[in-house]
N, C-alpha and C positions, 0 to 999 in steps of 0.2 A: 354307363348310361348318363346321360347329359342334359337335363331339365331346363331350358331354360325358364325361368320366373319373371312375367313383366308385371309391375305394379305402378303405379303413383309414387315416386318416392319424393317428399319433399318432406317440410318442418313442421307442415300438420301430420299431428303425430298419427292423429284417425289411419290417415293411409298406411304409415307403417303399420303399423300393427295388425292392418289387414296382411299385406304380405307376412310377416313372422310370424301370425296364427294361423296361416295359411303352409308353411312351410313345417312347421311342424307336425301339422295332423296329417298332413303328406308323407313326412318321414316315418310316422306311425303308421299309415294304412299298409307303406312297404316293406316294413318290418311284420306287420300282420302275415303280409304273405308271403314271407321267408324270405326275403330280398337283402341280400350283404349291403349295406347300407354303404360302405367302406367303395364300394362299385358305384353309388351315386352320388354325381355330382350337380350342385342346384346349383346355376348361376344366376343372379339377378338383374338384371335391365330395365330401367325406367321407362315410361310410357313414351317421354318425350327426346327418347334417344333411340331411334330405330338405329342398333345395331350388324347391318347383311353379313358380317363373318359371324358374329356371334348365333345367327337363325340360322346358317346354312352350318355350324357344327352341330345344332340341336338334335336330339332325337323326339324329344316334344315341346311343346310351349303352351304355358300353361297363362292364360289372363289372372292373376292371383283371387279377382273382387273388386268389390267398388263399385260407384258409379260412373263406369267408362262407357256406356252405351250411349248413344243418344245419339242428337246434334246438341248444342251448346255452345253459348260462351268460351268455353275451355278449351274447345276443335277436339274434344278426346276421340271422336269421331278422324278425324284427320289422321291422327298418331295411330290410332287401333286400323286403320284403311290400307296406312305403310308400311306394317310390323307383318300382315295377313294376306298383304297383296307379296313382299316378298316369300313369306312362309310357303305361300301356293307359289311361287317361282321354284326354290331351293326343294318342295315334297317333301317339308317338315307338316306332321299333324299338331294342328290347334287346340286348344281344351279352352273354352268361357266357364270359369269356375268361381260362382258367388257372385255372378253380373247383376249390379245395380242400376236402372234407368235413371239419365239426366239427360230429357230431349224434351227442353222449353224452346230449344230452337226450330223442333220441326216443323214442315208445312207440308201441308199435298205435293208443293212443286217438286220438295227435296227428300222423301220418307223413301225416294227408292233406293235412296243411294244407300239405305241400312238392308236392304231386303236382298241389293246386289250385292254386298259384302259377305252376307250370311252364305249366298250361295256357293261361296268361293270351295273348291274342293278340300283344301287344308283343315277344314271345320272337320274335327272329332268327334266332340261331344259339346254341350250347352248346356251349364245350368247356372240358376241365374237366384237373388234372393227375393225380388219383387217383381210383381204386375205379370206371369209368365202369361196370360193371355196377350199383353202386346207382342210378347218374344215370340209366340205363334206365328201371331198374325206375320207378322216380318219375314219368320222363314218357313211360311207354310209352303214353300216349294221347295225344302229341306227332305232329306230322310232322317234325319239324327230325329231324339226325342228332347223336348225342353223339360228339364227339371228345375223344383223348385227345393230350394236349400235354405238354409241358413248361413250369416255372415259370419267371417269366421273368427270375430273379435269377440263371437258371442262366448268362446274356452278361453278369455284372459286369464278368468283366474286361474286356472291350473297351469298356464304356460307359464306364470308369473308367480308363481307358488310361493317358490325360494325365495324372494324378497317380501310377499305379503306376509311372510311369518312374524316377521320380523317388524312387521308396524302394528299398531295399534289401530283399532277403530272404534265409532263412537260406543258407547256401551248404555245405553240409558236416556243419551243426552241428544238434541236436536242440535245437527250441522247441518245446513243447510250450504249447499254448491253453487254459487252463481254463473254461468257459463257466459262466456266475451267472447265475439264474435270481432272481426272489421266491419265498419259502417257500411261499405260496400256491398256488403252480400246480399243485403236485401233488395237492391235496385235493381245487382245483376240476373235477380230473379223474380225480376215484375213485380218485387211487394214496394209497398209503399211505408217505406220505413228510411230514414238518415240516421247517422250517427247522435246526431242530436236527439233525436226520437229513444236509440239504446240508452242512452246515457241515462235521460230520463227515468225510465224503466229499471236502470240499474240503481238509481238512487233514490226510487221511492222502495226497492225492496231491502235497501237499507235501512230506512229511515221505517217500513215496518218493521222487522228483525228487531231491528234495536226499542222500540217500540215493548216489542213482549221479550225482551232480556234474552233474542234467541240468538247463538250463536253464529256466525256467517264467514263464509269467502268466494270473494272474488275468482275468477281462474280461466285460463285458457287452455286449447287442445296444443299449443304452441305454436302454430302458424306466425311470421315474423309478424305480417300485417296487425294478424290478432291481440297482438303482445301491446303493440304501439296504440292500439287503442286504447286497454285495460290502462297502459301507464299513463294515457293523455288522459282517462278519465280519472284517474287518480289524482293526478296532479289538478285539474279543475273542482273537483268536488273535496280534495282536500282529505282523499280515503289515506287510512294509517297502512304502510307499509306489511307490519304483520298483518292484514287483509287481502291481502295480494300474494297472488301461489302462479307464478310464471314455469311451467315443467319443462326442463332442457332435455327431456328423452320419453321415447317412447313408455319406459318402466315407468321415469314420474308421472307419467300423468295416471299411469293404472293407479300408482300408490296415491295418488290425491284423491281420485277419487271415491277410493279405497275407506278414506278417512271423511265420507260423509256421511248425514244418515237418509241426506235427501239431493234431489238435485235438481235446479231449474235451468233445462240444457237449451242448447239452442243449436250448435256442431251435432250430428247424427249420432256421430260415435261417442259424446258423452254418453245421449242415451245407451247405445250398446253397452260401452263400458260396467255403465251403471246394471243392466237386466246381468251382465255377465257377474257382477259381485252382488245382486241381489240388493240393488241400493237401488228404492224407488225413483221415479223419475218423469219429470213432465216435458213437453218438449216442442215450441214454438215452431208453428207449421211452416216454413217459406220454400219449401220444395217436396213435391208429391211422392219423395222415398221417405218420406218424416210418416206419415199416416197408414204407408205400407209397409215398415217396421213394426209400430205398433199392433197395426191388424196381425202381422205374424206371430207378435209373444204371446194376443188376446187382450189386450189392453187399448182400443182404438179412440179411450176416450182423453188418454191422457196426452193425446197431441192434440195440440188447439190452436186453431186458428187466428189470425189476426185481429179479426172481429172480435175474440172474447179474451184476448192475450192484453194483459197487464200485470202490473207487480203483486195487484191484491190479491186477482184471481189466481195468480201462479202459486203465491204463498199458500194460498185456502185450499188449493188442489192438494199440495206437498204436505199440510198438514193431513189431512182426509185419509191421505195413502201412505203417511210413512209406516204405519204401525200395523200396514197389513200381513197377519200373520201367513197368508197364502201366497204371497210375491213370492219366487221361488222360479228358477230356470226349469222351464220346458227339457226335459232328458231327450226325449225322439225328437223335439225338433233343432234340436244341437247336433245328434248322432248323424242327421239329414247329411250333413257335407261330409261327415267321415264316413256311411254308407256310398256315399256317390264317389270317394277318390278309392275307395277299398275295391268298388269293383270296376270303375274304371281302370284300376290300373294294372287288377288281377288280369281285365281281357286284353287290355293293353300288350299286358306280358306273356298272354297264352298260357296261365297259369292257371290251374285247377282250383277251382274254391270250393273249400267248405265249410258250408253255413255256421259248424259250430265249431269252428276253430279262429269263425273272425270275434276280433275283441268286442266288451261290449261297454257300456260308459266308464262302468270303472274300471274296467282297466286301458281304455282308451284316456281318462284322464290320471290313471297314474302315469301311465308311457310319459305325458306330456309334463307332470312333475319332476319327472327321472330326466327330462333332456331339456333343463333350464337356457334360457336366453344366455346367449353370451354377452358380455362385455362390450363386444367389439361392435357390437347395437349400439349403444350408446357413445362411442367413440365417434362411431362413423354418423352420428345424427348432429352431435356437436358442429362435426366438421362440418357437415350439412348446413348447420345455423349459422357458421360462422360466415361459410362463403353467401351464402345467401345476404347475408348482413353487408358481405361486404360487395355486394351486386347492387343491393340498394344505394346503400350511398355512392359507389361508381354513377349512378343512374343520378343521383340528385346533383352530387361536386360537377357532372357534365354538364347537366341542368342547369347549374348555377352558374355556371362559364359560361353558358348558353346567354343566359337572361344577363351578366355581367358585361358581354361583347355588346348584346343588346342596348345595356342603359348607355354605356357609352359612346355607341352611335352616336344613341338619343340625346346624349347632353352634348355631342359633336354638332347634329342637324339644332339645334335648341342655340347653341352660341352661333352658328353661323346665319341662322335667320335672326337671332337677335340685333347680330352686327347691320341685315339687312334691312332690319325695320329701324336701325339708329341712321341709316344710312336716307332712307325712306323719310325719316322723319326730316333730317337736316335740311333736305331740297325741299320738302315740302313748304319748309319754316322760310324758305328761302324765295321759295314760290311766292308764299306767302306777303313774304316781306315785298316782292318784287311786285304785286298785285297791289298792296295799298299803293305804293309810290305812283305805277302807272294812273292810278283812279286818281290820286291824289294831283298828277300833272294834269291829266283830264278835266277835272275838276277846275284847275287854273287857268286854262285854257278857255273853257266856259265862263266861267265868270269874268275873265277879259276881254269876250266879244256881248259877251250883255253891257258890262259898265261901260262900254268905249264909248 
């Protein structure tokens, strides 16, 4: 059998780690129901690679999570339209599994183009982590049912077992996470925020920390953009190296944030990160899946809005709640998405289930300790960073040839008008000259028929 898995795959680590904790409890639900695993094979494909051979060998396809729905900025609407519209060509079934909403771009004019997608026949099943009354509303001319799940970055730590053994975390002591964003993000989503603006924010939460002797770092989800901010505001504010925590893999950033005892996020999936290893967390509102996270652990006050989001308020939150002995992952509402792939896949399969032979947390999170991340995650996210690195600067050296053909124009058209205004000026001087002498013969003229 032949899964295909479309995710987000890029250098923010957040989306990985959607697809691998998503792939995992997958493997676990068909191992629950007796499935030769040895028989399935998962293949992965990016959002923004509509692959047609790879959909027409599928036997399902599965959306991993995220927030792929909407309209947006991002066109994820675009990519998920070509991925769905060939799946209903080829009579592969679809699965939306852990769908997050990102549709700041829609309008009355345009909301139907999500409600004609939904009805496409390829659609299986649907479930989603937030807001499932818009997902209604959308395919209320659907038969499927909308479920509401959990993300599934919220099992890190058991997927990530084997290396958190292995680290330390804080024991007594106050770390505190500072989460770095690009300056962009916030404009992209209607707040009113520049980079200027973060920087600020990030260097009054230093200067409290240090302030009360309290431990600190800096840190990204690893996004290339993200990185180049954290090091341009290092380098302006003059931040020391060991304060700075850059993660080249989807594992590092678990294991960073692993080792905090708090965290002032700002990427979504810090926060997840953070409810999945039980490391409190507050988390600056700039798009409407930040407040519908929170409503799902029960925690709706620790996202904040613009309006009361500063360094003081952040810090005075994160002291308030680190020490709350009741912060603790929700067990049913985690098991949420391994109930929904357990019997999705059992009817899938035509396979008989029974209630007390499916797994239940604990040993759905041992499965998940026993079949550790591989390696080749981290290999293949390097390579990820590296091409991408080297896209950008492709993109700026063009750039810069661009703007270099440019200036040389410009100091082309700049010496050849110069030469014209020397040119300009010489006749002028000339005119000039040529004008007194005339007045001055005029002049002679006159005066020798007055004195005659």
């Amino acid at each position: 059998m032949k899964i295909l898995v479309v995710s987000c795959i890029d250098d923010n680590f957040g989306d990985n780690l959607i697809r691998i904790c998503f792939e995992k409890l997958l493997r676990t639900a068909l191992k629950n129901l007796g499935v030769d695993l040895s028989s399935v094979e998962l293949i992965k494909m990016s959002l923004k690679s509509a692959d047609r051979e790879l959909i027409g060998q599928s036997d399902l396809i599965f959306f991993a999570g995220g927030g792929l729905f909407g309209i947006n900025y991002m066109h994820y609407y675009d990519y998920m339209e070509e991925i769905t519209r060939m799946a209903d060509e080829c009579g592969v079934p679809v699965v939306l599994s852990s769908i997050g909403v990102n549709n700041m771009g829609a309008t009355p004019e345009n909301e139907h183009l999500l409600s004609e997608m939904l009805e496409r026949k390829c659609f299986y099943a649907v479930s989603v982590r937030e807001n499932p009354d818009l997902f209604r509303r959308y395919a209320k001319n659907c038969a499927y049912e909308i479920i509401q799940v959990c993300d599934p970055a919220v099992w890190s730590e058991y997927i990530y077992h084997s290396h958190l053994v292995k680290r330390s975390r804080p024991d007594g002591k106050t770390v505190v996470g500072i989460n770095t964003v690009r300056g962009g993000l916030f404009a992209d989503n209607g707040k009113p925020w520049k980079l200027g603006d973060e920087m600020k924010y990030m260097n009054d939460m230093k200067m409290l920390l240090e302030e009360r002797g309290t431990e600190y770092y800096f840190y990204t989800n690893g996004s290339f953009l993200d990185n180049n901010s954290l090091l341009y505001f290092a380098k302006e504010y003059e931040i020391p190296k060991e304060r700075i925590i850059i993660p080249q893999s989807t594992r590092e950033l678990v294991e960073t944030i692993y080792g905090f005892s708090s965290v002032a996020a700002i990427r979504m999936h810090s926060s997840i990160i953070s409810y999945a290893l039980d490391v409190p967390s507050v988390n600056l509102v700039w798009n409407d899946k930040i407040p519908f996270f929170y409503q799902n652990i029960g925690y709706p006050d620790r996202a904040a809005s613009f309006d009361e989001w500063s360094a003081e308020y952040a810090l005075n939150r994160l002291l308030e709640i680190q020490d709350d002995p009741g912060y603790k992952k929700d067990r049913k509402y985690m098991m949420s998405l391994y109930d929904f792939l357990y019997e999705l896949m059992g009817k899938f399969l035509g396979i008989e289930m029974n209630p007390e032979q499916k797994f239940d947390f604990d040993r759905v999170s041992k499965e998940l300790m026993n079949d550790p991340v591989s390696l080749q995650e981290d290999a293949d996210e390097l390579v990820l960073k590296v091409q991408k690195g080297e896209k950008h600067y492709l993109s700026r050296f063009v750039e810069m040839k661009k703007k270099d053909k440019e200036f040389k124009q410009l100091k082309k058209d700049c010496e050849k008008k110069d030469k014209e205004i020397a040119r300009l000026k010489k006749e002028t001087e000339k005119i000039n000259r040529l004008f007194v002498v005339r007045v001055y013969k005029k002049l002679c003229r006159i005066k020798k028929k007055i004195f005659k």
